[in-house]
C-alpha positions, 0 to 999 in steps of 0.5 A: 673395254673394262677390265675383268676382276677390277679391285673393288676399291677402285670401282667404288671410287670411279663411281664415287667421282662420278656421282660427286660434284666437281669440287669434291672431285680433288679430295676424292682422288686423293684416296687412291694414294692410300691404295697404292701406298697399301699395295706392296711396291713392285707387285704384279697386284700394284700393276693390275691397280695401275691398269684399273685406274688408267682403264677407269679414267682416273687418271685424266680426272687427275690432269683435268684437276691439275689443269684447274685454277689452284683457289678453286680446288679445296685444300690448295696447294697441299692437294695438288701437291699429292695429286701429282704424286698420285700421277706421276706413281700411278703413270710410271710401270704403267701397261696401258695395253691398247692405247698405248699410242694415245697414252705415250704421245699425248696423257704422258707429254701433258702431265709433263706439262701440267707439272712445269706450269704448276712449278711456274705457279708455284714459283710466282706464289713464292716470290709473291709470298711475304710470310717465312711460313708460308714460303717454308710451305710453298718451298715444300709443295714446289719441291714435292711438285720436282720430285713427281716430275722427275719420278715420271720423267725417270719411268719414262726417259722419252720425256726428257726431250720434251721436258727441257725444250719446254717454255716453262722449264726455261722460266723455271730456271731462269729464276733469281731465288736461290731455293728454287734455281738450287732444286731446278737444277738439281733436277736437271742433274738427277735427269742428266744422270738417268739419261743425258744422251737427250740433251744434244737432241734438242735445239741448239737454240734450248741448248744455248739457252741452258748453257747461258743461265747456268754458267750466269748463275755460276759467276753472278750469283753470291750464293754458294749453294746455288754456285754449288749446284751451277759447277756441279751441273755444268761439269757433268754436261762437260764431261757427259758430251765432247761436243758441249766441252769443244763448244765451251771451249772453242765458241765465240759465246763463251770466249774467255769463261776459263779467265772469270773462272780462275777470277771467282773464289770457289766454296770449300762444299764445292771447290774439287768439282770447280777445279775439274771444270776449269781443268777441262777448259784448259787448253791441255786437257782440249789437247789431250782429247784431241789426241785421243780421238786421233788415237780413237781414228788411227786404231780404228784404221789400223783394224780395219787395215789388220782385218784386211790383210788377215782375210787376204791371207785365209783366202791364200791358204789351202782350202781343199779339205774345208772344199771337200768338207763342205761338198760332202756336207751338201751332197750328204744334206742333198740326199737327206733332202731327197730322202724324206722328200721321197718318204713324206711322198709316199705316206701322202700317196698311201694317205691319199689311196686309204682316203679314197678307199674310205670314201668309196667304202663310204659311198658304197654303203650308202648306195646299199643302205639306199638300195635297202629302202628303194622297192625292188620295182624301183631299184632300175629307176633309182640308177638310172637316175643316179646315172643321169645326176653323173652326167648332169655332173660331169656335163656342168664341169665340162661347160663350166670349162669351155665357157671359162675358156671362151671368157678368157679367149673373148676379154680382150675384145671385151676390154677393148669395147669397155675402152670404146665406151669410155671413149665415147662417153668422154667426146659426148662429155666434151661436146656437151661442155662445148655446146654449152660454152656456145650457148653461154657466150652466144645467149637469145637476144630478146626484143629490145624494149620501145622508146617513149615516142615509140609508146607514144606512136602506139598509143595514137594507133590504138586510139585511131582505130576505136576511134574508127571501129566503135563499139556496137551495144548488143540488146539482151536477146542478140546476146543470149541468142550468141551465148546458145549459138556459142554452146552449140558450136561448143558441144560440136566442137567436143563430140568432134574431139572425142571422134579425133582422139579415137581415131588418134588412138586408132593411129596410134595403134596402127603405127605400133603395130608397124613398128612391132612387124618391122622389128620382127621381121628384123630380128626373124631369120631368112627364108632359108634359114627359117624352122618351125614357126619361125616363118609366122614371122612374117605374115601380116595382118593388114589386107592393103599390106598383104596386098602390096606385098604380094603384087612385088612378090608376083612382079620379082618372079614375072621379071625373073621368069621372063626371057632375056629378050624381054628384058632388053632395054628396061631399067632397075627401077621400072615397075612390071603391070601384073593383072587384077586376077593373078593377085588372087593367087596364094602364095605361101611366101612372103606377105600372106593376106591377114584376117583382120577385117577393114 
């Protein structure tokens, strides 16, 4: 999202380095430096020139021209140069707003980047160089370079960590010019000082690494400045953290560094801070801050121990007017409660009655300005229906009740059906996976394919049998006579179809309606139980069914109505013969004659 009330200045750059070729782009940039130089340094105007060109992308126009090859990018090294002024000013007091995450975890940690590869370029150019001028000046470009590193390091500390952990910074600082060795450290010392906590964080690997090329520095190297720098470096690692101070002293990697130490001639500019550091090697001052962590630890117990016994000795004193305080302080806080618990109470009951008094004055209003419009004559009518929408009302919320009330009493049996259906679903699954594993591992085996003499033997078959049954020559008549007798038959055969196919559709039908008696009389109720026309339910329209249907009917009620006598010696199963004139009678029971004509 673009910001509101963005600097004119900045838009038409934006758009002047999109509409650019891409060689243009780097000088194009190089005019934001004078737009934040004009700005007064620390003004909330500077910080709104910072978020419009951040929110413009500029600043990865930047990264992406630093990312680029240095031959490429007219002007060279001096336009590199301040760009990484420009990045670095323009990343340090930044409020990236929204991205933030994306700003401090992936824009920052890459222009650090940008920024050691670029010394690396720089520094590879310089030793290269053969010219004084043109060392001077490349000299000058990788100290420029330092000085934005250190400035975006300083704006953000979070990147110290990932500035000495870095590749680069270690080929950097493993360099044998003095110029350049002597301004890498001096920006470690300067970075050291904003924030040294950072330096145990990293691996004890990077850590070791430093620590060799500094102290290699510090006894290899003739130069003094370089010697200078190294002690300088070294004593403040030293003195910042014990723990560096115990490993030069006590690992087996720097065994012997005070003996060399007192073996070099130090320089006047730097003799007072080479005599601190081999001071603190020295095996007195080791003692001296072993004892003050003994001292540290033993006045740390002895507080803990004093605390102890002073809290043991409070809770031994009278504490019955503290008791007392405090009981009248809760029962007093207890009524107060009470108190505006029983006020606020009340104004919501007096808030409640006057919102009640209020809608039923409402209500009645408009009951009488209804009653205004609605002709007398209507009047009855107009509350009568007012009466029944009450109801209807009152009616919805007690069925809406009793229905929730049956849900909630019917869910565990309808989770419990939910649970079935799942079972069911997965042993179908299982059973399907089964058959298909049978049907897998027991494929159809086809015919197996004949042999060549099986062919052969054929083949002799075959040849036997024209030879036995030769062919007969028809003449032209015999064939048209069988070509008409073959369409007749032809014709027969398709009017014979069309009658089969109605009278398959006639089964068809009758079947259907079957079913469709069937279902009913399934879903009808008993003869008991049956209201209305719920017993034309069970009327059929077929005669031959009525028909049956009455002759069982007739024979259950001849064979109840029988006397016992009768009944002796005939089973379950056996028919009773009814006569022909007794299945006229009309029954209104079960099946009743249809109309349907046959």
């Amino acid at each position: 999202m673009k910001p509101k009330g963005t600097d004119p200045r900045i838009l038409s750059l934006a758009a002047e380095v999109a509409k650019s070729p891409e060689q243009n782009v780097p000088v194009i940039l190089l005019k934001l430096k004078e737009i934040i130089n004009n700005t007064p340094f620390g003004s909330s105007e500077l910080k709104k020139i910072k978020q419009d060109i951040y929110c413009y992308d500029l600043i990865r126009y930047c990264l992406l021209v630093l990312s680029q090859d240095c031959s490429r990018i007219q002007g060279g090294w001096a336009t590199i140069s301040q760009l990484t002024q420009i990045l670095s000013h323009c990343c340090v007091g930044l409020e990236p707003g929204e991205d933030a995450e994306e700003f401090y975890n992936e824009l920052l940690p890459s222009a650090a980047e940008n920024f050691l590869i670029l010394g690396r370029q720089l520094q590879t150019c310089f030793i290269n160089a053969a010219k004084g001028e043109e060392k001077d000046e490349l000299l000058h470009f990788f100290q420029i370079v330092t000085d934005s590193l250190f400035w975006l390091v300083g704006g953000h500390v979070q990147l110290i960590q990932n500035v000495l952990q870095s590749e680069h910074f270690l080929h950097l600082l493993q360099t044998d010019n003095v110029q350049i060795g002597s301004t890498v450290m001096n920006m470690v010392q300067n970075i050291l000082q904003i924030n040294s906590g950072d330096l145990l964080r990293i691996e004890a690997k990077t850590l070791h690494s430093i620590l060799d090329e500094v102290i290699f520095k510090l006894l290899s190297t003739p130069s003094p400045v370089l010697r200078s720098t190294a002690t300088k470096l070294l004593l403040l690692m030293a003195e910042s953290h014990q723990e560096i101070l115990i490993l030069l002293r006590l690992s087996a990697c720097y065994k012997g560094l005070r003996n060399l130490l007192n073996k070099q001639k130090p320089g006047i500019e730097f003799r007072h801070e080479f005599r601190q550091l081999i001071s603190l090697l020295s095996p007195k001052v080791y003692q001296e801050v072993e004892e003050q962590k003994l001292h540290q630890a033993a006045c740390l117990i002895q507080a803990y121990w004093k605390g102890f016994q002073t809290r043991k000795r409070l809770k031994k004193l009278p504490s019955a007017v503290i008791t007392l305080q405090r009981n009248f302080r809760s029962k007093r806080a207890k009524i107060l409660l009470k108190l505006k618990r029983q006020k606020e109470e009340e104004e919501n009951r007096l808030q409640l009655q006057l919102e009640r008094q209020r809608a039923m004055r409402v209500s009645r209003e408009i009951r009488l300005n209804m009653l205004e419009i609605v002709h007398p004559g209507q009047v009855e009518k107009h509350n009568r229906e007012i009466e029944e929408k009450s109801a209807l009302i009152i009616q919805k919320h007690w069925r809406g009740y009793r229905e929730r009330k049956n849900f909630h009493q019917q869910k565990p049996s309808l989770v419990e059906y939910k649970a079935a259906v799942t079972l069911q679903r997965a042993a179908l699954k299982f059973l399907a996976r089964c058959r298909m594993k049978k049907k897998q591992f027991a494929p159809w085996q086809g015919p197996r394919e004949l042999t060549d003499a099986q062919r052969v033997e054929l083949k002799q078959h075959v040849d036997d049998y024209v030879r036995r049954h030769p062919s007969s020559q028809m003449s032209d008549v015999a064939s048209r006579e069988l070509h008409s007798q073959a369409q007749e038959r032809l014709q027969h055969y398709f009017m014979g179809r069309a009658l089969e196919d109605r009278a398959q559709q006639h089964r068809e039908a009758l079947k259907a309606q079957i079913n469709t008696n069937i279902e009913q009389l399934m879903k009808a109720p008993t003869l008991k139980e049956a209201e209305g026309e719920e017993p034309e339910l069970f009327l059929s329209r077929s005669r031959p069914v009525a028909a049956k249907a009455k002759q069982a009917h007739l024979t259950t009620l001849k064979h109840i109505q029988a006397p016992w006598w009768k009944k002796l010696g005939e089973e379950a199963g056996d028919e009773v013969d009814v006569p022909k004139d007794e299945l006229d009678i009309e029954l209104g029971t079960l099946f009743i004659g249809g109309t349907k004509p046959p």
